[in-house]
N, C-alpha and C positions, 0 to 999 in steps of 0.2 A: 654192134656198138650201142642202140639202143638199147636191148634187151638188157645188157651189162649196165649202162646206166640206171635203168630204173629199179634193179634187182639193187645197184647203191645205194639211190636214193629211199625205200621202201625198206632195207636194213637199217640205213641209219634213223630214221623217220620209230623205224617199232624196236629199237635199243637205246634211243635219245639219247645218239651221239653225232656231232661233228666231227668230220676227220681232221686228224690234227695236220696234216700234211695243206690242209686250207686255209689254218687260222693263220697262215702268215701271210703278211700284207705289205707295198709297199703304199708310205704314206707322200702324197707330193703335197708342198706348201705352196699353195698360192698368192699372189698377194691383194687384197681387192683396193679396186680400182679406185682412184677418185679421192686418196686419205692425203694428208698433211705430213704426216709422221713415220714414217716406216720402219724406225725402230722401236716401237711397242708391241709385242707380240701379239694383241688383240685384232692388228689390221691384217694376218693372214688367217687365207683360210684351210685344212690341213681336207686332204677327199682321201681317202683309202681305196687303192687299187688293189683290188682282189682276185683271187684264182678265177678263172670262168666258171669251172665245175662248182666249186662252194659257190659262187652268183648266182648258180641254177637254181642248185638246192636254196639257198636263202628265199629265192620269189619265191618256189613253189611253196615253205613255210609261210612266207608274207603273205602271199594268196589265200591261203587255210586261215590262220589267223585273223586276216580283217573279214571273210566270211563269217566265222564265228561273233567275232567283236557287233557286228552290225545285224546279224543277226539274234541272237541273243541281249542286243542291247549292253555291255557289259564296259562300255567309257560311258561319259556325260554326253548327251545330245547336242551341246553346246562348243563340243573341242572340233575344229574344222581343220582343214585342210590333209591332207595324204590319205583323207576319204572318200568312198565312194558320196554322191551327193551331195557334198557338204564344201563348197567350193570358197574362194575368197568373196567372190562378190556376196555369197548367203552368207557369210557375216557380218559384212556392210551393212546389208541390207538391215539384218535383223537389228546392228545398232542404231541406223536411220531410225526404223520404227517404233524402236521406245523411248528415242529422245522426243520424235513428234506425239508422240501418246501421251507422256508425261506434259508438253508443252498445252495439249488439249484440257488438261487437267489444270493449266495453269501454273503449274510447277515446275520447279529448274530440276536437269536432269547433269548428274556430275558423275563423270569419268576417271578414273585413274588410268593409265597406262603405264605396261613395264614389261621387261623379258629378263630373262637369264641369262646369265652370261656364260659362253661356251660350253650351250645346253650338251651336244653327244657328247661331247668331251670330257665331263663334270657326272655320267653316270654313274652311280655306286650299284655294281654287280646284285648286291645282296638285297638291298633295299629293294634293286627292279622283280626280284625275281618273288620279291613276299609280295609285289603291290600286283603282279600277274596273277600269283595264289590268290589272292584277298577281291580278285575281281572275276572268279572262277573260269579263269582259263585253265582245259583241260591240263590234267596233268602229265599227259606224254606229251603237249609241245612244251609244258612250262619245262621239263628235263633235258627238250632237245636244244635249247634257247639257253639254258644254262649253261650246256654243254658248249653251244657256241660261245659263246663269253669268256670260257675258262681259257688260259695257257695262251693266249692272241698274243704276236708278237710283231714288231713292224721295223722297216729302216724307212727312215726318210730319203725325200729326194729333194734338195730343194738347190735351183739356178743351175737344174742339170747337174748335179753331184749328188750322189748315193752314201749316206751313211756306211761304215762300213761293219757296224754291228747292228743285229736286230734287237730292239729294245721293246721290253716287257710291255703290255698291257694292260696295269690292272683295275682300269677303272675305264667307263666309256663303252660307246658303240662306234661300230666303222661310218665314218662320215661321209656315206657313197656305197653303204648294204642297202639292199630294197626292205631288209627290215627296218634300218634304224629308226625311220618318222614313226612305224605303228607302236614301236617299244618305247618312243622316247614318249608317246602321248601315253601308254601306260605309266609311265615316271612322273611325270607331272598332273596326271589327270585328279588327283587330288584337291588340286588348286581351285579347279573350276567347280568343286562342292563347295566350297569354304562361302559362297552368298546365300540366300534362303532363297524362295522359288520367286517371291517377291522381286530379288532383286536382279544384275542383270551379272553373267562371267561369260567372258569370251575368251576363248582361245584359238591358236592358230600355231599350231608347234610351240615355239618357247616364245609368243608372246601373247600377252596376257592381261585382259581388260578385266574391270570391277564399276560398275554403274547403278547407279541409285537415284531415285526420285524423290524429291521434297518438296514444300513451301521454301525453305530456307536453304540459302550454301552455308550456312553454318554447321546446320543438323545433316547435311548430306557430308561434310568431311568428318564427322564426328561416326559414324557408321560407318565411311573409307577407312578410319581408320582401326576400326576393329578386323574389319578383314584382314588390312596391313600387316597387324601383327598376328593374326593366323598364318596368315602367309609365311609372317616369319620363321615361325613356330616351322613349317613343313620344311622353310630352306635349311635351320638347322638338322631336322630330321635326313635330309637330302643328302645334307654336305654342299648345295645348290650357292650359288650367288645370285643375288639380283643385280644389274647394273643400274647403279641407286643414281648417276647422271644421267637417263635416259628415261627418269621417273616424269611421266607427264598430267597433270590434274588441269582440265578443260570443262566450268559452268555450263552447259549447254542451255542460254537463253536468247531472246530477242530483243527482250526489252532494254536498250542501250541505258534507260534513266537507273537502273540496276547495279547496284556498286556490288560486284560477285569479287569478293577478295579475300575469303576463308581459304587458311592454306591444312593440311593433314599434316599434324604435327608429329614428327618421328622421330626418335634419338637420333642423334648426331644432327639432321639438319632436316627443314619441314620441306614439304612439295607446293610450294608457290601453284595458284592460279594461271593457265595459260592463256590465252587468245585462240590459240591453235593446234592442233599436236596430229604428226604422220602418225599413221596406223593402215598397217597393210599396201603401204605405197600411196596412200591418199589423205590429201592435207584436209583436217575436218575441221574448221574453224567455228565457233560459238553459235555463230548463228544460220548453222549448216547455208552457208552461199556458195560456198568453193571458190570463192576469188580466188583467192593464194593458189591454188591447185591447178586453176586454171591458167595462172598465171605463168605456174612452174613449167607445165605441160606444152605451154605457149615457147616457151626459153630454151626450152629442151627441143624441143620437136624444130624449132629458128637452127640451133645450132649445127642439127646433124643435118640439116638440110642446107649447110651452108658450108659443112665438110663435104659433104658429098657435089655440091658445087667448084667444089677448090679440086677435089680428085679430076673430074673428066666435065668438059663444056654441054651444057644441058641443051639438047635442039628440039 
């Protein structure tokens, strides 16, 4: 049985191809927890369950790939998570560090925050497969990777009922392959070029920071806003969305006597100043204290310890 599987995986691997008998998936929707509204389609989330054997083959591509990628250097330094080394906290960290460096200088240090909305979901086949070329990943996985992508078809399952036709895939990665976070960070890895070296891009899958240092919050949303519209510029090239209500602009100062109230002015409607803004699960507030965070973490941590109370008598 082994021997037959690798003699598989090692054909498809040097003809770069995916067997088409894998690319069919079933998709379940799930619904995430904690929303308001449950008829907007944005509050589910959709995982693709996939053949075991094509799951194989997929890590052992994954594997190959992010070998290459981190050795060879071939994303930005700066795009974290579904990396080896490169974990959430070491993007924290790193944007602690330059708002306090900036602060040392004296100067406010200003944030934008933002993600994509229904980043696998929203891939365009063609586009992934030039931004793979254009960042010279070899050419037998960019054809095997291709070949995965082509002909996908899925049924849904959603409150335990099964679609009962398989429907097309033509745009998108599976949301639950061990490839999809390495390819979707080649998708957007564009983004995180778009500041000069001077200035600060973070990324963490589809979401998406932009930081600058200045004397003035004037002059620092006037340089956000040039990014802004490069950015744009790549979502139209994407076909991407931004989700422009979860756009967050946070002054990073101390000095409370400091009126930070320059917004990045953007058609249709500008990005207000905030006090505070989640990033990566952690509330950064202006003048890096963490009250709020702690505070959240304090409510949170009260409540399930108060479920777990009500379940069985604590002795």
């Amino acid at each position: 049985m082994q021997r037959h599987l690798l003699t598989l995986l090692q054909a498809s691997f040097t003809i770069g191809h995916f067997p088409t008998p894998f690319k069919t998936t079933t998709t379940v929707v799930l619904h995430k927890p904690g929303k308001r509204d449950y008829t907007v389609p944005k509050v589910y989330r959709p995982i693709a369950l996939e053949n075991t054997l094509g799951k194989v083959m997929e890590s052992i591509i994954a594997e190959m790939l992010s070998y290459i990628t981190e050795e060879h250097q071939l994303l930005p330094t700066q795009h974290f998570g579904g990396r080896p080394g490169r974990t959430t906290e070491d993007a924290m960290m790193i944007l602690t560090e330059r708002i306090h460096a900036a602060w040392k200088k004296k100067e406010i240090f200003s944030v934008v925050f933002m993600d994509v909305t229904g980043a696998f979901n929203n891939v365009h086949h063609k586009r992934l497969i030039h931004n793979t070329r254009k960042r010279k990943v070899p050419q037998q996985i960019t054809n095997w990777i291709h070949s995965f992508l082509q002909g996908r078809t899925t049924r849904l399952r959603f409150n335990g009922t099964l679609s009962d036709v398989s429907i097309p895939t033509l745009a998108g990665t599976p949301q639950g392959s061990p490839l999809s976070l390495t390819l979707y960070m080649y998708y957007n890895g564009d983004l995180l070029d778009i500041p000069s070296e001077r200035e600060l891009s973070l990324g963490f899958i589809d979401d998406i920071a932009y930081g600058v240092e200045g004397l003035t919050d004037l002059g620092n949303t006037e340089r956000l806003k040039v990014m802004l519209k490069e950015a744009e510029q790549w979502r139209r090239m994407h076909g991407a969305q931004f989700e422009r209500s979860k756009y967050m602009l946070v002054h990073f100062n101390r000095n409370r006597r400091k009126q930070l109230t320059s917004p990045i002015p953007l058609a249709g409607a500008n990005i207000h100043p905030s006090n505070e803004a989640r990033y990566l699960g952690v509330i950064f507030d202006r003048a890096l204290h963490f009250k709020s965070h702690l505070d959240y973490i304090t409510e949170k941590g009260t409540k399930f310890a108060l479920a777990m109370a009500s379940v069985a008598r604590v002795t």
